[in-house]
N, C-alpha and C positions, 0 to 999 in steps of 0.2 A: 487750332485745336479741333479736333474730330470733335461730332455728337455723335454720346451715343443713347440709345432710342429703346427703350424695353417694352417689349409688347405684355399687355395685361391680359393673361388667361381668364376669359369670362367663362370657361366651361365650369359643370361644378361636379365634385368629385362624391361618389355615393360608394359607401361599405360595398366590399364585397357580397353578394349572398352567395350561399349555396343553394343548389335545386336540388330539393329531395324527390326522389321519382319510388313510385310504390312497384316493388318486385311480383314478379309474378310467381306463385310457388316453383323453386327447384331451381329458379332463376339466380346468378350470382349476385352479391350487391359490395361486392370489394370494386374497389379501384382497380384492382390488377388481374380482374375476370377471375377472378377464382373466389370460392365460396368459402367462408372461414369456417363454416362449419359441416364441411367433405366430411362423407365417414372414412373409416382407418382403411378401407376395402378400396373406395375411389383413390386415395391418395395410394394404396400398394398399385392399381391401375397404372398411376397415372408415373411413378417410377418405374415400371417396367415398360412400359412405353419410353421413356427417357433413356433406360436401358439400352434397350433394340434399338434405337437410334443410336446411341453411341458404341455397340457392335458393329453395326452396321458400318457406320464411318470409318470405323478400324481397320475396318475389312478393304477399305477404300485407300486407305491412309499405309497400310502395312508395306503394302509393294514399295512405294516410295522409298521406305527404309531398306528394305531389303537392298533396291539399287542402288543405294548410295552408301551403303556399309561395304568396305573393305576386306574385312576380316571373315573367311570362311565359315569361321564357328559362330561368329554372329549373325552371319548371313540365313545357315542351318535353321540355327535358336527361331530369328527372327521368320521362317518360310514355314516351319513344323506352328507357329504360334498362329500363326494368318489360318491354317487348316483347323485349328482346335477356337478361332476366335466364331469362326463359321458353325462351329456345332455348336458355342455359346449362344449364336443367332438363333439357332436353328432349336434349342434346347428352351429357349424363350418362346419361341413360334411354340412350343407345344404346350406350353404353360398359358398360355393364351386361348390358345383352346380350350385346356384343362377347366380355365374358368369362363367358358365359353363367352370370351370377349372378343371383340374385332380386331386382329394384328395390325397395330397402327403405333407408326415412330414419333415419338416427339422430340423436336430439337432438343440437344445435351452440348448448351453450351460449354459445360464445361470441359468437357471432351473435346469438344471443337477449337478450345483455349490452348490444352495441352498438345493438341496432333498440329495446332500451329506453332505450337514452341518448338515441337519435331522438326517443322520444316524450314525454323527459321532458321535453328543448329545447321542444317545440312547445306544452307544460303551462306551463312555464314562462315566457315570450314571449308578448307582444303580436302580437295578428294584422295580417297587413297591413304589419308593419315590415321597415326591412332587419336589425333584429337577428333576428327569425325566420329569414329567409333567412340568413344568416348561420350562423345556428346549424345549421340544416337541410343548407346544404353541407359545414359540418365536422362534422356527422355521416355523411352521404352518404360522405365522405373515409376516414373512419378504417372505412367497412365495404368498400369498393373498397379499402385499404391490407391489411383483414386477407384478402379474396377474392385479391390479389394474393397477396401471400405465402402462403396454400393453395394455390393453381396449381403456382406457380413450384416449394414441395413435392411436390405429386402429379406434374410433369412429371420432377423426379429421379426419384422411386422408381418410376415407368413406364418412364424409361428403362434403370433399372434392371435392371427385370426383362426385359428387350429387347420390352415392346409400344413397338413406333414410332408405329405406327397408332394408337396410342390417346395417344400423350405427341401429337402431332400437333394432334389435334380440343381436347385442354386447353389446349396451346400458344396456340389458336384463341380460346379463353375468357379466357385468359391476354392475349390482344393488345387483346379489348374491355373487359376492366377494365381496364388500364394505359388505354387510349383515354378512358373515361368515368373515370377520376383524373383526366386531364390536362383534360379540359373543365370540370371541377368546380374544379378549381387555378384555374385560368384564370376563371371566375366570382366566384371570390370574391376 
């Protein structure tokens, strides 16, 4: 018969503490570097920055679809959108200005979520078919559904904060994604 032999852990085990470390004003003191109490102004910031990043990537992302769409009219649809996703960038750049802030992108994962769903449809699909196509417009969809519903956010909290002029020029970006939803709806 085997022995068997347990070793006795003579370590000893002590509570967790936590380190409380004293902020310095202006300093974050969240866990996840952000300050709970941003005002309504840093946090329109810091979504318009998440924005332009996620134009930006579309702008990256678009051609892909273009070339792997089939269908001429979605081809169109999709190449006319990449030129008006560009004035979205570009219509942000001024709004940045406007609030004489530094034009700087902040990751938008979730953008990055959706244009990978884009690319995994066009991995996964047969070239040349209408189930690509297919796939490619409910993709196209669900990133014109989540651009919409960012707009429609940053034109509250613009208006908010009483820029008109600037809830205005989004309103503006706001009207050509509901437009290229409703052409996309309408194609498939």
């Amino acid at each position: 018969m085997a022995k068997t032999t347990t070793k006795k852990n003579n370590s000893k085990t002590f509570p967790a503490t936590k380190t409380v470390q004293k902020k310095a004003p202006g300093e974050s003191n969240s866990q996840f570097g952000t300050d709970a109490d941003t005002s309504v102004e840093d946090f329109f910031i810091s979504e318009l920055k998440d924005t332009y990043w996620a134009e930006n990537h579309l702008i990256k992302s678009l051609p892909k679809m273009i070339a792997a769409a089939a269908s001429k009219e979605l081809k169109k649809s999709l190449q006319d959108h990449l030129e008006v996703t560009r004035e979205h960038a570009s219509r942000l750049e001024n709004i940045f200005d406007m609030l004489e802030k530094k034009i700087v992108a902040k990751k938008c994962d979730a953008m990055e979520g959706l244009t990978m769903g884009g690319e995994h449809v066009i991995e996964n699909t047969i070239a040349g078919t209408p189930t690509r196509d297919m796939g490619i417009i409910m993709s196209a969809l669900k990133v014109e559904n989540f651009e919409i519903t960012t707009y429609q956010g940053l034109i509250k909290v613009a208006n908010s904060l009483s820029k008109a002029e600037i809830a205005k020029l989004l309103q503006q970006t706001l009207d050509e994604e509901m437009e290229a939803s409703q052409l996309l709806s309408d194609m498939s």
